[in-house]
C-alpha positions in Angstrom: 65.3 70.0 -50.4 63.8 66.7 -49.7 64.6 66.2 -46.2 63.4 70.0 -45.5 60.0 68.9 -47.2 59.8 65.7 -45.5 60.6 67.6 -42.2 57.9 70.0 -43.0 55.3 67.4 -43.0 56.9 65.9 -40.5 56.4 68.6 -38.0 52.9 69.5 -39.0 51.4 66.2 -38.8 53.1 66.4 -35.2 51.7 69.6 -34.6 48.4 68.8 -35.4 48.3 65.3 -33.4 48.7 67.8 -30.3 45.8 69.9 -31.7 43.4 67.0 -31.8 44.1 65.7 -28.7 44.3 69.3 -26.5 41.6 71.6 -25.5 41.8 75.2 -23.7 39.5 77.1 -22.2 39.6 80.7 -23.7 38.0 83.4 -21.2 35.6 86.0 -22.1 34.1 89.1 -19.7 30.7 91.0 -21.1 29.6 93.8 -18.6 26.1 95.4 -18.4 24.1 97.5 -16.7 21.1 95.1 -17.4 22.8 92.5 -15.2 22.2 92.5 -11.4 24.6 89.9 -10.3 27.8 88.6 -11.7 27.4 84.9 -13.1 29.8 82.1 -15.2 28.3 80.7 -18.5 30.3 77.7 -20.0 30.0 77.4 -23.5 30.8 74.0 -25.2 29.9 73.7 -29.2 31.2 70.9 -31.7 32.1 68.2 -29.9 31.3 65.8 -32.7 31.4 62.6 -30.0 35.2 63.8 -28.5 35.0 63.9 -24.8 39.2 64.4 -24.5 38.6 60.6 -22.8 37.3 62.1 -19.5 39.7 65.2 -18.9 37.1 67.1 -20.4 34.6 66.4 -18.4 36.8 66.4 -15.1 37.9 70.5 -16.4 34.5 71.3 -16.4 33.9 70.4 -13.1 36.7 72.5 -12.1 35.5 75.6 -13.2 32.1 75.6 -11.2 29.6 77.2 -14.1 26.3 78.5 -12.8 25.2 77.5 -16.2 26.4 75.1 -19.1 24.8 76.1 -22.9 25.8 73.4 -25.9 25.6 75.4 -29.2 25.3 71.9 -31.1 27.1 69.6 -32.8 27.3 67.0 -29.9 27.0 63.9 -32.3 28.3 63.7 -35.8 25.4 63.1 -38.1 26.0 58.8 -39.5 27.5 58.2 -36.8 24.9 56.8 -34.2 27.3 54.8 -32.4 27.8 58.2 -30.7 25.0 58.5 -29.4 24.7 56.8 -26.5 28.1 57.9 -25.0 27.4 61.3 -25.7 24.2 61.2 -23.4 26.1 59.7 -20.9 28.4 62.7 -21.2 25.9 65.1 -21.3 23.8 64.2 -18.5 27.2 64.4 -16.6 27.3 67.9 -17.5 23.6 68.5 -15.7 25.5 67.1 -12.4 27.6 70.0 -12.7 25.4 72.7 -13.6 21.4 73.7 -15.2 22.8 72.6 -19.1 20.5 74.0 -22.2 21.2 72.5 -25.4 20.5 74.0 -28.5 20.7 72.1 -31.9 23.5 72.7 -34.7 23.5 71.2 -38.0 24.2 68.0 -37.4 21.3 67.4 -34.9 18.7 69.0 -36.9 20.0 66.7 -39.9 19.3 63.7 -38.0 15.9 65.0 -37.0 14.7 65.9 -40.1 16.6 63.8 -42.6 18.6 61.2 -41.9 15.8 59.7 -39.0 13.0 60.3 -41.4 14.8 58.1 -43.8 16.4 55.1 -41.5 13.5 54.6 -38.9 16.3 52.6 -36.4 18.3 55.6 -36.5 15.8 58.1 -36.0 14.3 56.3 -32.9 18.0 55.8 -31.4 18.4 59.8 -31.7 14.4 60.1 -30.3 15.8 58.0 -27.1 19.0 60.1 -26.7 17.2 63.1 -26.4 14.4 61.6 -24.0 17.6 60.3 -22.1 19.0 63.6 -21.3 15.5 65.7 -20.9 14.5 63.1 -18.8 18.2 63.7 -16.7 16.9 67.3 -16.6 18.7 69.1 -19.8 16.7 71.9 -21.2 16.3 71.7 -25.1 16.0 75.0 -26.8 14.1 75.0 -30.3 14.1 78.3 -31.7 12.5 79.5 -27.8 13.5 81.9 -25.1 13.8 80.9 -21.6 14.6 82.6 -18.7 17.6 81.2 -16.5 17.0 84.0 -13.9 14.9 87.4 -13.4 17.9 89.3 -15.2 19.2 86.7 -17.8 17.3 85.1 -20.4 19.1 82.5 -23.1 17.2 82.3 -26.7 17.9 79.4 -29.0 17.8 80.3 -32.9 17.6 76.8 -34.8 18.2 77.0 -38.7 16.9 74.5 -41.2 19.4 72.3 -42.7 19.6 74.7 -46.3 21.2 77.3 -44.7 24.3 74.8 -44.0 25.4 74.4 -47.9 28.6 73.8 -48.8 30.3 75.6 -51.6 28.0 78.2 -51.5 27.0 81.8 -50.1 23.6 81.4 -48.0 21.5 84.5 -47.2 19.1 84.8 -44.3 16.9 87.7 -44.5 15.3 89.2 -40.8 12.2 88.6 -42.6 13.3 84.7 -43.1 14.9 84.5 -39.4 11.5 85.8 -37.7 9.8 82.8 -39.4 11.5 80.9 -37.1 11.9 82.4 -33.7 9.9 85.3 -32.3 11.4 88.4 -30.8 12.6 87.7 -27.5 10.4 89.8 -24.7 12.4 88.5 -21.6 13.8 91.7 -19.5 17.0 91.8 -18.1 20.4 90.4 -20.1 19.3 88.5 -23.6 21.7 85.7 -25.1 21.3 84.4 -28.5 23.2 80.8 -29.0 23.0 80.4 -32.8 25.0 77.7 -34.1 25.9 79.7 -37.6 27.5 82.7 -37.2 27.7 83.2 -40.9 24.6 85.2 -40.3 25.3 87.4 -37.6 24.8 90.9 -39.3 21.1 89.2 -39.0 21.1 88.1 -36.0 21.6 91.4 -34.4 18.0 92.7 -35.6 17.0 90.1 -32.4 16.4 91.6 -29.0 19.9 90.4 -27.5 22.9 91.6 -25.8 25.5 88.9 -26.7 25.8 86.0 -29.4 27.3 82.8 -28.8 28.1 80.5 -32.0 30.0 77.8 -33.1 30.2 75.5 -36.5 33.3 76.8 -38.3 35.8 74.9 -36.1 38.0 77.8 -35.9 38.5 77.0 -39.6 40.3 74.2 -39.7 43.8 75.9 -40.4 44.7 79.0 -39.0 47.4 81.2 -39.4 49.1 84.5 -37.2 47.1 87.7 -37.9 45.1 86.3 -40.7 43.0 83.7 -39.0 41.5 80.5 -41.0 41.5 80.4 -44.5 38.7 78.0 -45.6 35.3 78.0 -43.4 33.4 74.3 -43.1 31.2 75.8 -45.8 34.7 75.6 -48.1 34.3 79.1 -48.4 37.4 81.1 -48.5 38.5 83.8 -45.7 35.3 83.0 -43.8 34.1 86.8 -41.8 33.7 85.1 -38.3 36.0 81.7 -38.0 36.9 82.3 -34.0 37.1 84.7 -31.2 34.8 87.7 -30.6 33.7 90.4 -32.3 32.0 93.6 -32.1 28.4 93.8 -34.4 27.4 97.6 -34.7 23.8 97.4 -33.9 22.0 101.0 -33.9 24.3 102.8 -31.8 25.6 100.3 -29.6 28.2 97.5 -30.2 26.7 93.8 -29.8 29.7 90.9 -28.5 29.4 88.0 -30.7 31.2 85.0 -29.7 32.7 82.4 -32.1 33.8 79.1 -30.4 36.3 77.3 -32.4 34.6 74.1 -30.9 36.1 70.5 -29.4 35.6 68.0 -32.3 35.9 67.2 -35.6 34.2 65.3 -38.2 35.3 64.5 -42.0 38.3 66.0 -42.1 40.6 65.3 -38.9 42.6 69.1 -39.2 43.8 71.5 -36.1 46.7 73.4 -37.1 47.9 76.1 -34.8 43.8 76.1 -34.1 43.6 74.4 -30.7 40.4 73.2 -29.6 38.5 75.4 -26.8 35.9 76.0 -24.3 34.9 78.6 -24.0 34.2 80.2 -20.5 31.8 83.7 -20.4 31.8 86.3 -17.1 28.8 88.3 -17.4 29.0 91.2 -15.1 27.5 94.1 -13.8 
């Protein structure tokens, strides 16, 4: 019984090694009628300062994207040493394709918290993000923008309270369009939300396809179950990874769940491989 035990752990300790250290790229197609031409959105969320030593970046170049979108979670809040690669690694991504970045938790908590509080820290992350505007990344702040006549990418940025652990967070429509006005762009509308807890919400936006991140795929996953615990340390988490179908009015809306790249705190990826995720929008 003990060597079956000890070859348990054995194995999953193994198994998850090759989790932390592998990425896929998982392939999604959307069609529309409000699309004109076909196009190839890369979606990259939770990185959490893990670039796969370069055969991340050398994928991505691969796979040609007319546009790159970062759902957040680039750098792992107290860890500012992570900075400065990770703008080196994003800036590489604008040499690739037009990159938009929208903030998750972790971002927002250094802005608002943490940099408030350590004034070295909070001008470190100030020069990171003039570092990669000033390379030509676009960050989004709870705004619209238009990538082209038919395709418009909106940015929903939540305050830190709506990340608490151990507990169940509501967010109202009333409470969400205190933050980000109704987008008016024609054509194709994409939210990137980093939380995708609140995705019955998000569908009272003017959009045509969520992209989130955050739960990490859940940490642990399991066959035809999915994860277990969500990174609020909520059990059976709704939306942990994959895409869904939101009934909105009388029409289905594709939300997209990225089980992200990275890590932080707790170093677990069983059978819960770490992904990019690749988008073909077509007509």
């Amino acid at each position: 019984m003990l060597f079956k035990c000890l070859g348990i752990i054995v194995l999953l300790v193994g198994l998850m090694i090759v989790e932390l250290n592998r990425f896929r790229v998982t392939d999604y197609t959307i069609h529309s009628g409000k699309l004109k031409n076909k196009c190839v959105v890369l979606f990259l969320t939770d990185l959490h300062g893990k670039t796969f030593r370069g055969r991340l970046l050398n994928k991505i170049t691969t796979l040609k994207p007319d546009y790159i979108l970062i759902g957040g979670d680039v750098i792992t809040k107290k860890k500012p040493k992570e900075l400065s690669p990770m703008a080196d690694f994003v800036i590489a991504l604008q040499k690739i394709a037009p990159v938009y970045y929208g903030f998750g938790n972790h971002e927002t908590t250094i802005d608002s918290i943490l940099g408030v509080a350590d004034m070295e820290y909070g001008k470190a992350f100030s020069e990171y993000l003039k570092k990669i505007t000033e390379a030509g990344v676009t960050i989004l702040r709870n705004e619209t923008v238009n990538l082209r006549e038919d395709l418009a990418l909106s940015v929903l940025e939540l305050p830190v309270p709506y990340y608490k652990k151990m507990k169940h967070i509501t967010l109202s429509k009333e409470e969400m369009m205190g933050f980000i006005k109704m987008p008016q762009a024609n054509g194709f509308k994409i939210l990137m939300a980093h939380h995708p807890v609140f995705a019955d919400t998000y569908r009272h936006l003017n959009i045509n396809l969520m992209l989130c991140g955050h739960t990490h795929g859940g940490l642990i996953r399991f066959p035809f179950i999915g994860s277990i615990i969500s990174t609020e340390l909520l059990w059976f988490p709704k939306y942990d990874g994959g895409i869904y179908e939101i009934q909105n009015e009388n029409e289905k809306l594709p939300l997209v769940v990225s089980k992200g790249l990275g890590y932080h705190s707790y170093p677990i990826r069983i059978l819960n491989r770490a992904e990019a995720v690749r988008v073909y929008l077509e007509p």
